[in-house]
N, C-alpha and C positions, 0 to 999 in steps of 0.2 A: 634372583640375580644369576643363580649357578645356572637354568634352565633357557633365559635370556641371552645369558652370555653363550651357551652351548648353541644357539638358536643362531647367533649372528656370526660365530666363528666356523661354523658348518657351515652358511650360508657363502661365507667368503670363502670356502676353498680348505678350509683346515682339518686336520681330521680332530677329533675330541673324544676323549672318555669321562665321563661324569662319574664320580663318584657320590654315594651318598647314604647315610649313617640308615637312614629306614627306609621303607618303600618311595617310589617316585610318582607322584607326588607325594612327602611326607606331611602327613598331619600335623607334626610339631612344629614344622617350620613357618616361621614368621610370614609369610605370603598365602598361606592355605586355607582361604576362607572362603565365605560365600560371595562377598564381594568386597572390594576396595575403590577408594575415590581418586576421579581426578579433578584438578581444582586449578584455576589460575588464582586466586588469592593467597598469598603469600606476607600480607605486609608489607614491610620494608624490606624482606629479603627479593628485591626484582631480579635476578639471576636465576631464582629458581622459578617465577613468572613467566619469564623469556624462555625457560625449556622447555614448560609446558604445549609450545605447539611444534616443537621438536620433537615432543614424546608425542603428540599426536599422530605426526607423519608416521614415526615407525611401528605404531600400534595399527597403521592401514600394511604398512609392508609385512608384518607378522598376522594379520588376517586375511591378506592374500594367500600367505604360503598354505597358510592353517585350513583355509575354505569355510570359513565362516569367519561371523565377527562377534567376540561375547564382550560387547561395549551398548549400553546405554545412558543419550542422551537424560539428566535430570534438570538442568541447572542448579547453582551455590546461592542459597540465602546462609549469609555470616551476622547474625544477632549482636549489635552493638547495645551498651549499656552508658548513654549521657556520650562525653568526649573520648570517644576509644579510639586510641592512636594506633592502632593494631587496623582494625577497619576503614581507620581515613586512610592508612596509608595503601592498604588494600585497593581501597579505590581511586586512588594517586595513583597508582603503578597502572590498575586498569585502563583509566581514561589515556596515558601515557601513550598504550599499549593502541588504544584506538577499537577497544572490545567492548561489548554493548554492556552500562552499568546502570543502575537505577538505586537512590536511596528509598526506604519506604516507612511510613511512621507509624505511630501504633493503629491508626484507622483502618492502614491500608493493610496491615499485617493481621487486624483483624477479624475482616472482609475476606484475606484471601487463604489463609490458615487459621481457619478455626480452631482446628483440633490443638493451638498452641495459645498461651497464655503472655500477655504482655502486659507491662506496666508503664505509665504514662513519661517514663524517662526513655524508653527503649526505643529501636530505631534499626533497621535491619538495611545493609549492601543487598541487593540480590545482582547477581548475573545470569543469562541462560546459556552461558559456559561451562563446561564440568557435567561430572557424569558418574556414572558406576561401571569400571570395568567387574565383570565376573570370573573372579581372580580362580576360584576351583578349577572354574570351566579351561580359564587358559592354560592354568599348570597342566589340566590332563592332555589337552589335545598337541601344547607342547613336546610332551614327554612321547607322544605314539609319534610325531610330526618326525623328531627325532631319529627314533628307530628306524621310521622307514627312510629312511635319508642318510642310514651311514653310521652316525653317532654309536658309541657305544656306554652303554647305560649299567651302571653296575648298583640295582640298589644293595640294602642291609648287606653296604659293605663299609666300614666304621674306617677313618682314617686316625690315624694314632700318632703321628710325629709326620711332619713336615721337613722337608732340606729345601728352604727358599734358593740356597748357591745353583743345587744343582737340578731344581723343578723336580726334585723327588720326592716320595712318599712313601709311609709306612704303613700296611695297611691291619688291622685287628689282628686277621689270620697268620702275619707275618711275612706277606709277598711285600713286596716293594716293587714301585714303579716310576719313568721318571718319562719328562717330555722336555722340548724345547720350551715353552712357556708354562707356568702352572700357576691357576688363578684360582682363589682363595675367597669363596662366599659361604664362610661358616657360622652367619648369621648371629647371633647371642651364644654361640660356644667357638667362635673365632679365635680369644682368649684363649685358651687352651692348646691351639695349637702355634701360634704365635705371639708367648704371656707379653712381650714388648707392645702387646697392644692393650694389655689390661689396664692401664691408665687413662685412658681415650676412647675404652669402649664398654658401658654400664650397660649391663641385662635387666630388663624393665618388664615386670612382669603387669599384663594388664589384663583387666576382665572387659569383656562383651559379654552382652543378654540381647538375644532374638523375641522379640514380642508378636502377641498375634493381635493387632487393632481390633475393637466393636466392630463388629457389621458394619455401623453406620457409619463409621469412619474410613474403612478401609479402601475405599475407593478414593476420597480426597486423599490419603495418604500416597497411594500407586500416582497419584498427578504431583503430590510434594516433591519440590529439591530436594536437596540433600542440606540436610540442618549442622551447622558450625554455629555453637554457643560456648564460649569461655572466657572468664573474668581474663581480665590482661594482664594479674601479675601472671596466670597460668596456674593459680591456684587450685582450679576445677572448671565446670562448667559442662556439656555435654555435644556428642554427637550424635545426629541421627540417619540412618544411610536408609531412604525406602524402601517396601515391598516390591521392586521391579521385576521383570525377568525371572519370575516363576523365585524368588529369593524372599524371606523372611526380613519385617521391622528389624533393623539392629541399630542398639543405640547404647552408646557407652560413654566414659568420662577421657577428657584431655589428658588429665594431669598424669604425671611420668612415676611410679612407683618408685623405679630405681632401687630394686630388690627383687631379688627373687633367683632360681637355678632352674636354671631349664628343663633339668632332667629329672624335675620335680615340683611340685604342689601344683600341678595341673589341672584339679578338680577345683574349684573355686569354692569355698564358704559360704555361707547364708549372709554372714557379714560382709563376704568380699561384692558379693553380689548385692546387694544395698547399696554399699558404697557405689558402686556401677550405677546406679538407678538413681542416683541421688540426684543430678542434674537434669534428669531425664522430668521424674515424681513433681517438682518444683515447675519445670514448664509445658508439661503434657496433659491438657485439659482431661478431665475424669479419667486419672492415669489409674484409680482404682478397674477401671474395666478391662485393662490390659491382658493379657496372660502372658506370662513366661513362660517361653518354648522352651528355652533350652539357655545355659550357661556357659563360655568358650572364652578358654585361659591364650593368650598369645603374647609372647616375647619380643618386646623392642631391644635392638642394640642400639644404644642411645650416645649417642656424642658430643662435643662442644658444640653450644648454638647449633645442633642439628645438622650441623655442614656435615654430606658425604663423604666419606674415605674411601677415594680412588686411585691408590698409590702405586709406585711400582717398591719392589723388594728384590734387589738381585733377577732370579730369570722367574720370579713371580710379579701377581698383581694380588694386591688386599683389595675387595670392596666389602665393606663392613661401612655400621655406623649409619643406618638409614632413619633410624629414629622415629618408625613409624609413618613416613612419607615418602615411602622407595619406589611402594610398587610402582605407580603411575609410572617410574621413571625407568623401568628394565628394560623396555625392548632397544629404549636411545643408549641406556648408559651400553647395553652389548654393543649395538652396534660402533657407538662410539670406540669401543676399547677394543674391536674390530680392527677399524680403521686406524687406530695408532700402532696396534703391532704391525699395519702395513706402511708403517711410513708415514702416512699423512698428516701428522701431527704431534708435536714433540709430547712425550710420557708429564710434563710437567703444565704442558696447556691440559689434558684432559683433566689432572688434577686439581687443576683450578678451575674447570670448567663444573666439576662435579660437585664442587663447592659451593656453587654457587655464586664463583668472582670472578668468570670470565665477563 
């Protein structure tokens, strides 16, 4: 968000200085991975369905600036279990929407994903909408895109206290600096500098596992969607984001920890990492052949019902609270909050827009 936002406020004419606590791109921070999904299924929240081809448009305007585009097409298969109202409504919102949707049962799901296991209740959404953007890729080329354009970019430089009145800052070393507007994406340690949001925003600390597929599989894998399986109270259930674009199997569990400190247990356990696999081991046909590549700890800041926080604070803005389905939405939500410090739109539509209740 901090890189997005820098991205759309330079683009409109502003000058920007980035702050930020480790290198830029930092590894710790919540968007720094190999890659992240984007998705119109949503359920019953269709607000955040409707932005999805919002976030499309500005993810072409930020790979024009950029000169390339690190987006691949996969399509979304979402694993339904008997009556899941999480999925019908998925595909309510879909057909609504006028976007190409198909159900598929176990026959057809076993014909056309082998390498996944099904049982005679099951029943899968697929759309060939959604995709992987190549979240590394973007942060880096962001961060040079930047540079050369003006921005000034200050990493391993820690902010320590915040003045939302008067868009000031404190910063480790003990400079202090202030702007006309100062916007506030401090991800899972946001708390900390504004505690009035500790209530509203849980650090969720969650494990990924990178897998390397059989031989014989890996090639149906690189043609797979993107795999959405979770029981509907959201008790567990698994993700799967394919081999595409030169990127590692990754596949991890839904469920929200809601524990954890960012600026530590970053190495994940033998246990934690099981648990990760747990959803995976249960519907991944001879999941003993796997290999584990590699284990990668990342931090949600988690919110009510997952709704965005896109607020203003005096001559600041918060955007915290992404809950694990942000990134897709960076390059609209800058631009958007672009275009409200120019007028075009009242501070309290975009906040409701980010919410998902516009």
């Amino acid at each position: 968000m901090g890189l997005c936002g820098a991205w759309a406020l330079r683009r409109a004419g502003h000058e920007v200085t980035l702050y930020e606590q480790g290198p830029i791109p930092n590894p710790l921070a919540s968007s720094c991975d190999q890659h992240r999904v984007i998705r119109y299924t949503y359920g019953a929240m269709t607000g955040y369905a409707r932005m999805v081809a919002q976030a499309y448009d500005a993810w072409d305007r930020l790979w024009t600036d950029l000169g390339r585009r690190h987006y691949q097409d996969t399509g979304t298969l979402v694993i339904a279990r008997a009556d899941d109202a999480w999925v019908r409504a998925s595909y309510d919102c879909l057909t609504a929407m006028a976007l190409p949707v198909e159900t598929w049962q176990p026959a057809q799901l076993a014909h056309r994903l082998p390498f996944l296991g099904f049982v005679s209740d099951d029943w899968a959404l697929y759309t060939p909408s959604g995709g992987v953007l190549f979240a590394e890729r973007i942060l880096r080329d962001l961060a040079d895109h930047l540079k050369a354009h003006g921005a000034e970019l200050q990493p391993s430089t820690a902010v320590r206290e915040i003045d939302p009145a008067r868009a000031a800052v404190r910063l480790a070393d003990g400079r202090q600096d202030s702007a006309d507007q100062l916007i506030v994406t401090a991800g899972p340690w946001i708390a900390r500098l504004l505690p009035f949001l500790a209530g509203r925003i849980t650090p969720s600390r969650q494990v990924a596992v990178y897998l390397e597929a059989p031989a014989d599989q890996l090639a149906a894998w690189r043609k797979a969607p993107t795999v959405l399986d979770q029981f509907e109270d959201a008790s567990g259930g698994f993700y799967a984001i394919p081999p595409v674009g030169g990127t590692s199997l990754k596949v991890g569990d839904h469920a929200f920890s809601l524990r954890g400190d960012p600026d530590r247990e970053r190495a994940p356990t033998a246990e934690q990492t099981e648990a990760a696999l747990a959803g995976a081991r249960g519907r991944i046909v001879g999941f003993e052949r796997y290999r584990v590549l590699e284990t990668k700890t990342c931090f949600y800041s988690v919110s009510e019902g997952e709704r965005f926080i896109v607020e203003p604070v005096e001559q600041a803005w918060v955007l915290a609270g992404f809950s694990g389905h942000g990134f897709k939405f960076g390059a609209v939500i800058g631009e958007m909050l672009a275009t409200t410090l120019a007028g075009e739109r009242t501070p309290a539509a975009l906040t409701a827009w980010a919410a998902g209740r516009a």
